[in-house]
C-alpha positions in Angstrom: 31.7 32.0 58.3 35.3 31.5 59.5 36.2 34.8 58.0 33.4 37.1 59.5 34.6 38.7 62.8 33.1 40.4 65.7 34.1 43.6 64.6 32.4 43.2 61.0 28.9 42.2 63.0 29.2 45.0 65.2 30.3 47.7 62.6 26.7 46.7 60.7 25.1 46.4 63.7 26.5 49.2 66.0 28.4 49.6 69.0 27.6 49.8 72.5 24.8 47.9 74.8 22.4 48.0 77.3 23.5 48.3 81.5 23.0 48.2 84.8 24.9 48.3 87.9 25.3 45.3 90.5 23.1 46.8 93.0 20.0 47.8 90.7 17.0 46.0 91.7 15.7 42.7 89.7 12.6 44.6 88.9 14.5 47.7 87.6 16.5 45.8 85.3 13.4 43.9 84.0 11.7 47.3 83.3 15.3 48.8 81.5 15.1 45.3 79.3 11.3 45.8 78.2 11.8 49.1 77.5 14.8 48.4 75.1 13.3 44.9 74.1 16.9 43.8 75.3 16.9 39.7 76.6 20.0 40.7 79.0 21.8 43.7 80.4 25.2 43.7 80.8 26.0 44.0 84.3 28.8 46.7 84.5 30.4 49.0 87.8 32.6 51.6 87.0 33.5 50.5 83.4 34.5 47.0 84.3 31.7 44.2 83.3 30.9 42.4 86.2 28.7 39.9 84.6 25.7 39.2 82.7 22.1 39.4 83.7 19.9 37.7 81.3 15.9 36.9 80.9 17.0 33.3 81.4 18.5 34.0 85.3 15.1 36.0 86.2 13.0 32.8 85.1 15.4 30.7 86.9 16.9 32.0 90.2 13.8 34.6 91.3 11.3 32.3 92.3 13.0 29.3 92.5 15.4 30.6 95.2 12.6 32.4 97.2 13.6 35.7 95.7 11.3 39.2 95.5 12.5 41.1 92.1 11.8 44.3 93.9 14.0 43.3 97.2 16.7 41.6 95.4 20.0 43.2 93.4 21.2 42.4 90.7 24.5 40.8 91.6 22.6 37.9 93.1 21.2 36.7 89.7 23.4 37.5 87.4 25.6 34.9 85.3 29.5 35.5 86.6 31.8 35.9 85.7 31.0 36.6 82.1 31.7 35.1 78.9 33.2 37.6 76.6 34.6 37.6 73.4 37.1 40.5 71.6 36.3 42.4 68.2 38.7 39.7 66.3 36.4 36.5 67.0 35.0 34.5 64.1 31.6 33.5 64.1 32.4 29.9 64.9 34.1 31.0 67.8 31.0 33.1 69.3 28.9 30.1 68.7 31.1 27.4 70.1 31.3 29.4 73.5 27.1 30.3 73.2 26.7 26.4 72.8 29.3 25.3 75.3 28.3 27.7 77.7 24.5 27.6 77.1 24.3 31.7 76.5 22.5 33.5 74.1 24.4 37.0 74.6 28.3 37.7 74.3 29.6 41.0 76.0 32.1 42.2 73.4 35.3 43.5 75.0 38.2 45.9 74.3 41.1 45.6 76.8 38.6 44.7 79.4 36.1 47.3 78.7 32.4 46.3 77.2 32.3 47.8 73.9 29.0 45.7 72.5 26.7 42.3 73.1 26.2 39.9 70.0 23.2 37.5 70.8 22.8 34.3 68.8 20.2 36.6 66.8 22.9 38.3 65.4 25.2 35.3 64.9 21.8 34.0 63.1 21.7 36.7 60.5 25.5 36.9 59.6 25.9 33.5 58.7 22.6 33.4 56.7 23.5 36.9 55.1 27.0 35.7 54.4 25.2 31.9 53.0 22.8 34.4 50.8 26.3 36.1 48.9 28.4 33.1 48.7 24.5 31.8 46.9 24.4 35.2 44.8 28.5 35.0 43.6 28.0 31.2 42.9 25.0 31.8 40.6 26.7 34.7 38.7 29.8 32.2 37.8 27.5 29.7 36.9 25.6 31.9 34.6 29.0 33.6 33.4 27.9 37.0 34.4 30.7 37.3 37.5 33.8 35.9 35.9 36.0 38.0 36.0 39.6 36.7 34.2 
């Protein structure tokens, strides 16, 4: 788990993510993430991410700031700055910051630039996809079929 970066995850997965700009209504943003079945948009303005704008600051900051998801932007709501991790973090590193930080979704950056989002989902499946071949190499020693001298 130590071993598997960023860059592996997104290489199976696939680069690139979901956006919208600061000044994009709540209520557009909700209907870009439905359509995608995306739980947060990357909040981005002429290449540079700005910040994060997740299912979790609708649910929070719409109604219980007095807010109208048709009146209100964007940049209001979203989580900022943003938490971000480069292509050469570990696993354990994406899911100290998701737990310190209470996120679900890490904006991947290059230099600066968004590249691609990991959400725990994916952190999820690498570690039990990398449990299931450690499991699979283990039982081949055992059995004497994956020695290899």
């Amino acid at each position: 788990m130590n071993t598997i970066t960023i860059k592996k995850i997104l290489q199976q997965k696939g680069y690139g993510f979901h956006a919208v700009g600061p000044e994009a209504t709540v209520y557009d943003a909700l209907g870009i993430m439905a359509e995608k079945n995306a739980g947060a948009l990357l909040v981005v303005e002429n290449g540079v991410l700005l910040g994060v704008f997740s299912e979790r600051d609708y649910a929070r900051k719409v109604i219980l700031k007095g807010k109208s998801s048709k009146n209100t932007a964007v940049r209001e709501l979203m989580s900022s700055p943003p938490i971000s991790v480069g292509q050469s973090a570990t696993l354990r590193d994406c899911m100290v910051l998701m737990t310190k930080n209470r996120v679900r979704h890490l904006p991947v950056v290059d230099g600066g630039i968004p590249i691609g989002v990991v959400s725990i989902g994916d952190v999820v499946n690498a570690i039990i996809s990398d449990q299931e071949s450690t499991i699979e190499e283990l039982e081949e020693y055992i059995a004497g079929t994956g020695y290899r001298a």
